[in-house]
C-alpha positions as CSV (number, residue, x, y, z in Angstrom):
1,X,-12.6,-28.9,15.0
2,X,-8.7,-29.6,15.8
3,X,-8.1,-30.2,19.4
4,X,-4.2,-31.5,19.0
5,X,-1.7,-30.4,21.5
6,X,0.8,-30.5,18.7
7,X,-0.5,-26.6,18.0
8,X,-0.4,-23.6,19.4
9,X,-3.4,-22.0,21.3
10,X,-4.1,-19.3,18.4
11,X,-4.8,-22.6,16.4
12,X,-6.7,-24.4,19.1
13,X,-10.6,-25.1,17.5
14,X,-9.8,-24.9,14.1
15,X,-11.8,-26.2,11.2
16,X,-9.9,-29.6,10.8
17,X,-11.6,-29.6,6.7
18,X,-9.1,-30.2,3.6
19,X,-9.9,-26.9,2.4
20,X,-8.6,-24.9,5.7
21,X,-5.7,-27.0,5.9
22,X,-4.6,-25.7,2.8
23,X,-5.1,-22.3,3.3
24,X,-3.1,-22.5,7.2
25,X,-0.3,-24.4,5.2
26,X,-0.1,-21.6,2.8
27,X,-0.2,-18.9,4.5
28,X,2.8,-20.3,7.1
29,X,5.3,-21.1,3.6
30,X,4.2,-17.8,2.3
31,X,5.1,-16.2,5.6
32,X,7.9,-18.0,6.2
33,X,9.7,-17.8,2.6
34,X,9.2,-13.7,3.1
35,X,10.5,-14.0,6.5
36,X,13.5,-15.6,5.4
37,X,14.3,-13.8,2.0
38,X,14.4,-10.9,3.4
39,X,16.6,-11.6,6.4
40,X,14.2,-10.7,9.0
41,X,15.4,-13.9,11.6
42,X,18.1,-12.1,14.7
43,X,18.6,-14.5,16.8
44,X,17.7,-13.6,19.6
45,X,15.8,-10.8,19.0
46,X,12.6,-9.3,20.2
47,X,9.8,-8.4,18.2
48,X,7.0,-5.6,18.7
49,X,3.7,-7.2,17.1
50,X,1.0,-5.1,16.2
51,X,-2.1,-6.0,17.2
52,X,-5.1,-3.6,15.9
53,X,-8.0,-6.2,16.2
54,X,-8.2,-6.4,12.3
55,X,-8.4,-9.9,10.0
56,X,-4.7,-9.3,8.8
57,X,-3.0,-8.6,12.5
58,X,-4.7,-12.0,13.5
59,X,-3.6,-13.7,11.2
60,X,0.0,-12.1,11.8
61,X,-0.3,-12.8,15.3
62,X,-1.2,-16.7,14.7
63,X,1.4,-17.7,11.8
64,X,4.3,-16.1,13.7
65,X,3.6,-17.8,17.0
66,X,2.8,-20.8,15.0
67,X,6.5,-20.8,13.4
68,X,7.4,-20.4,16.8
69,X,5.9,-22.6,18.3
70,X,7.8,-25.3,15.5
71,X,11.0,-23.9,16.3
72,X,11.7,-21.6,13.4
73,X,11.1,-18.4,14.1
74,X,13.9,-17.9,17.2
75,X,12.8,-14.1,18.7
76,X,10.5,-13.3,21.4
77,X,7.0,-12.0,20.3
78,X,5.4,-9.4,22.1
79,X,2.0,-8.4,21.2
80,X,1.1,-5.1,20.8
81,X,-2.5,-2.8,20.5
82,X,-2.8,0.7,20.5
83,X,-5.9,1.9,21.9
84,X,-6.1,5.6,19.9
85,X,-8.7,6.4,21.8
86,X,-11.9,6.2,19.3
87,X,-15.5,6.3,20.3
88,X,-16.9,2.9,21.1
89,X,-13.5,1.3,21.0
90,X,-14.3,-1.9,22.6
91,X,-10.9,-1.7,25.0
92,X,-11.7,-5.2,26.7
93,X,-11.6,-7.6,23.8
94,X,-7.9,-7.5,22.9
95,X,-6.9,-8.0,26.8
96,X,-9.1,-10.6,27.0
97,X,-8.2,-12.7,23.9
98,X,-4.8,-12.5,24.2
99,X,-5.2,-13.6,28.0
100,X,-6.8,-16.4,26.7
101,X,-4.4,-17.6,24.2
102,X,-2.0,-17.4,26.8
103,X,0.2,-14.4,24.5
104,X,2.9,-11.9,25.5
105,X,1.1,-8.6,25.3
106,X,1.1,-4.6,26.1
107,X,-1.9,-2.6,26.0
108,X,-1.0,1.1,25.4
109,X,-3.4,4.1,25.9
110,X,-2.6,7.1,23.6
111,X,-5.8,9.6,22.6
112,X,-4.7,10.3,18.8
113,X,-8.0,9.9,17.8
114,X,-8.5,13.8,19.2
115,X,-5.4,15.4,17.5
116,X,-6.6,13.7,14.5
117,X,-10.0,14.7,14.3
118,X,-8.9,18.4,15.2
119,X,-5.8,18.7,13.2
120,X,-7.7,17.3,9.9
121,X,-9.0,19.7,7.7
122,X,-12.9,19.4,6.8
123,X,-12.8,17.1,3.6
124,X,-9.4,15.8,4.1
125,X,-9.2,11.8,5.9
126,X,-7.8,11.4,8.9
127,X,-5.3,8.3,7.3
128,X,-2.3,10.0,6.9
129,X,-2.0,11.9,10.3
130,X,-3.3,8.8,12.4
131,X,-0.7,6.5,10.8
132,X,2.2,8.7,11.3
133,X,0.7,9.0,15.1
134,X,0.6,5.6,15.4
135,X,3.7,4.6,14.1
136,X,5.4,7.7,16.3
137,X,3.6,5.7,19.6
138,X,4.9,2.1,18.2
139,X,8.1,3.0,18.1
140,X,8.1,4.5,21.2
141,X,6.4,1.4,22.7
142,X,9.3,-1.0,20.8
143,X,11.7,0.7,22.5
144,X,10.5,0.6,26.1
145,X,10.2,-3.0,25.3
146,X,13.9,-3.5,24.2
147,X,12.4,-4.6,20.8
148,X,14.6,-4.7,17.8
149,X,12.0,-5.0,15.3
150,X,7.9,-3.7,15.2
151,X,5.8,-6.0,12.7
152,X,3.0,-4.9,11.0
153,X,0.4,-7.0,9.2
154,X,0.7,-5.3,6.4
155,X,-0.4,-8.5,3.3
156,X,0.1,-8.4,-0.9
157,X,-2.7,-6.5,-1.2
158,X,-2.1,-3.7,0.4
159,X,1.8,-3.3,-1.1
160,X,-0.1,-3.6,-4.2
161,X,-2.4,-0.8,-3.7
162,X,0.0,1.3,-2.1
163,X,2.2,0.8,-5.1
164,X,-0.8,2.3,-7.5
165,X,-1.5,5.1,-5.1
166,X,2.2,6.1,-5.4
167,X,2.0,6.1,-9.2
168,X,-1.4,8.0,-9.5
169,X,-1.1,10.1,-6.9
170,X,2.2,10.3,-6.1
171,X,4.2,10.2,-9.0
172,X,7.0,7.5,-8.0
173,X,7.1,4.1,-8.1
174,X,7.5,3.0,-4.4
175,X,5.4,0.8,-2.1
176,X,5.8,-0.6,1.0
177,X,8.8,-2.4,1.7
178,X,9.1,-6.1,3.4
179,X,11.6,-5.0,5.0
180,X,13.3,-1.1,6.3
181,X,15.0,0.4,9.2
182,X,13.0,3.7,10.8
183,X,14.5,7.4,10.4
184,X,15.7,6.7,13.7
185,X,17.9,4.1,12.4
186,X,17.3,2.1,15.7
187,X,14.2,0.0,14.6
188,X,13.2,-2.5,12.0
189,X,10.2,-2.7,10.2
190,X,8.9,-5.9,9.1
191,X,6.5,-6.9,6.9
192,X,5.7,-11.0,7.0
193,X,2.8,-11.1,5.0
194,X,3.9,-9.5,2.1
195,X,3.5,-12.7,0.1
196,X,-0.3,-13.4,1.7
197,X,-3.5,-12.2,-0.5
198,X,-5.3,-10.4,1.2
199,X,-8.5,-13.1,0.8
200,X,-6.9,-15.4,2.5
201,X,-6.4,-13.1,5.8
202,X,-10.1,-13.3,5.9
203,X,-10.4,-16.5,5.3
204,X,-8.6,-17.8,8.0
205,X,-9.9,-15.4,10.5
206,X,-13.4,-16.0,9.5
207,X,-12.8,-19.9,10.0
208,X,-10.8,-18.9,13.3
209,X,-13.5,-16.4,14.9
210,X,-11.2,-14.0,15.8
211,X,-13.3,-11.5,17.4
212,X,-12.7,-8.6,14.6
213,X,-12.4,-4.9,15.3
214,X,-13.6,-2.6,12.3
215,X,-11.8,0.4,12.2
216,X,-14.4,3.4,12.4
217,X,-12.0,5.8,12.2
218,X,-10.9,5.7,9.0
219,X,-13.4,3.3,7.2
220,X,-16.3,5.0,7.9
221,X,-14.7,7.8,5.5
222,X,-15.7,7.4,2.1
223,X,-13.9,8.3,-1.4
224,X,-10.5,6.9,-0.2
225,X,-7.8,6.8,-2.4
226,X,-7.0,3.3,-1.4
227,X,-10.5,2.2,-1.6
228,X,-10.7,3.2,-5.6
229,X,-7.5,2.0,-6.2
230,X,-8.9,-1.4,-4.5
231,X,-11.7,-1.1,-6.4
232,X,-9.9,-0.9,-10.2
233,X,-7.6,-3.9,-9.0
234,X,-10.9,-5.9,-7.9
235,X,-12.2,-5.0,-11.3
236,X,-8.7,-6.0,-13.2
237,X,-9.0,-9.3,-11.0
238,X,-12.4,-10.2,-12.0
239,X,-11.6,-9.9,-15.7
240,X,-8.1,-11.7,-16.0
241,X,-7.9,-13.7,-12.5
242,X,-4.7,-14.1,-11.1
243,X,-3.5,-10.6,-12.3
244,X,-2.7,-9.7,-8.6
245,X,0.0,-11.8,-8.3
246,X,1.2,-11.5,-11.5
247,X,1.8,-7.5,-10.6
248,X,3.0,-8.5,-7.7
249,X,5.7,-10.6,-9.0
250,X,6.8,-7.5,-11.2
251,X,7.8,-5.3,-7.6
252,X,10.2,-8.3,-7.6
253,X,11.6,-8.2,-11.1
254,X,12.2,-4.4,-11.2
255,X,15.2,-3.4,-14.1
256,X,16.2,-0.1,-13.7
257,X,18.0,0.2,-17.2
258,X,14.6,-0.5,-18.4
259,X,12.9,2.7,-16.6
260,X,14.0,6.6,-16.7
261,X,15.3,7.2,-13.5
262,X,19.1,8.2,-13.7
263,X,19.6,8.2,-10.4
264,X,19.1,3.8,-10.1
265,X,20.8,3.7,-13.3
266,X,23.8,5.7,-15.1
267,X,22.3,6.8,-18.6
268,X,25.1,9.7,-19.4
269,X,27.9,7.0,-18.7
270,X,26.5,4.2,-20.9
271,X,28.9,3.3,-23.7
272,X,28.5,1.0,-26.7
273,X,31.6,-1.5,-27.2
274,X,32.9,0.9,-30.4
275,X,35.3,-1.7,-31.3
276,X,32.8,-4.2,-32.3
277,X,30.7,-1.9,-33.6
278,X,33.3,-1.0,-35.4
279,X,33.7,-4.3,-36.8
280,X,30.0,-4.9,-37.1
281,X,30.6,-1.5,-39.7
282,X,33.2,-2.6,-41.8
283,X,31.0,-5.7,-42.7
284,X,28.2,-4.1,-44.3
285,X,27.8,-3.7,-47.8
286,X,28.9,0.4,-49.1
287,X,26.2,1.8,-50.5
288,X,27.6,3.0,-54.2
């Protein structure tokens, strides 16, 4: 196990193999390479993290202290965990672990489990009402903090599947963003593992023993739409490995002349050059 001062706490007792070195070195450039082409760096600047106790907020939490920690990530970090109020919530880890490593941190109280379980109709999941709930509360929180920006942990994987859901369900082509200002207009909304897989979030936490906290409140709900679209990329994956990233590079190489939206792209208004069409016409042999 790594014991180097040369690391920051959140790395302290990791797996000092070939393999895991690998993975930690990817993750950082991955997380990095978003970070900076999508201009998320203010110097200066304070940053709401959000913590929910899951694989891909750890892993958040770790790279970004990490770059800061090697001087190139210049923002304050402030972690961030919601307690929403669910049954067995185990309230004390978070505090504890983040005492421990020694991080920045706000614990906020906010019972949205309630509204969400009463406001839900039977059938329905609770996913879409406790995510606008929490974000409403994050923002809130960034605020009170003086933050310019709240992170989420947010990896490929799940911009991918939101992508899908948006096609089947939703009839657009839209995911989640890397990068976006709220409705507010006040607040960013950053995204820096946009370029992680989603495997390698649980890798690294796994080899880190982060103490995990499942989320009951929505995973214990089955027939998700995420879950099936999850399930058809899994299956896609197993049969032509590597077709993740390949559709992931696509939400990068979008060409709107290429799709049938008028509003990214003037169709009325596009002209052929007629004078070298023109020309093109007078070459051709006359049909007699």
């Amino acid at each position: 196990m790594t014991e180097s001062s040369d690391i920051h706490p959140l790395f302290a007792g990791a797996p000092s193999t070939t393999e895991f070195n690998k993975l930690r070195k990817r993750i950082v450039r991955q997380t990095r390479e978003a970070i900076e082409q999508y201009g998320m760096i203010e110097r200066g600047a304070k940053w709401l993290v959000c913590l929910s106790g899951g694989k891909d907020s750890y892993t958040l939490l770790a790279v970004l202290h990490e770059l800061k920690w090697r001087g190139l990530l210049p923002v304050e970090l402030v972690a961030c965990n919601l307690d929403q109020g669910q049954p067995n919530f185990p309230a004390t880890v978070l505090p504890a672990f983040l005492e421990k490593m020694g991080v920045a941190h706000r614990i906020e109280y906010e019972d949205t489990y309630s509204i969400v379980t009463d406001k839900t109709p039977t059938g329905r999941t609770f996913c879409a009402m406790c995510s606008r709930l929490r974000r409403g509360n994050l923002y809130r929180i960034a605020r009170e903090e003086g933050c310019s920006a709240v992170v989420l942990g947010h990896h490929r994987d799940d911009i991918l599947e939101t992508f899908f859901m948006n096609l089947f369900h939703g009839g657009r082509l839209a995911t989640m963003p890397p990068k976006l200002v709220n409705d507010e207009g006040d607040l960013f909304v950053y995204r820096p593992l946009a370029h992680v897989a989603e495997k390698d979030c649980e890798k690294f936490a796994t080899a880190m023993d982060y103490p995990i906290i499942p989320c009951d409140l929505c995973g214990s709900q089955d027939g998700l739409q995420r879950q099936q679209v999850k399930a058809i990329l899994d299956g896609w994956e197993k049969n032509a490995p590597g077709r993740r990233q390949v559709m992931f590079r696509a939400l990068m190489n979008a060409r709107p002349t290429h799709l049938l939206d008028e509003k990214l792209f003037d169709f009325k208004g596009l002209a052929r050059n007629s004078e070298q069409f023109e020309l093109n016409e007078a070459q051709l042999p006359r049909l007699r």
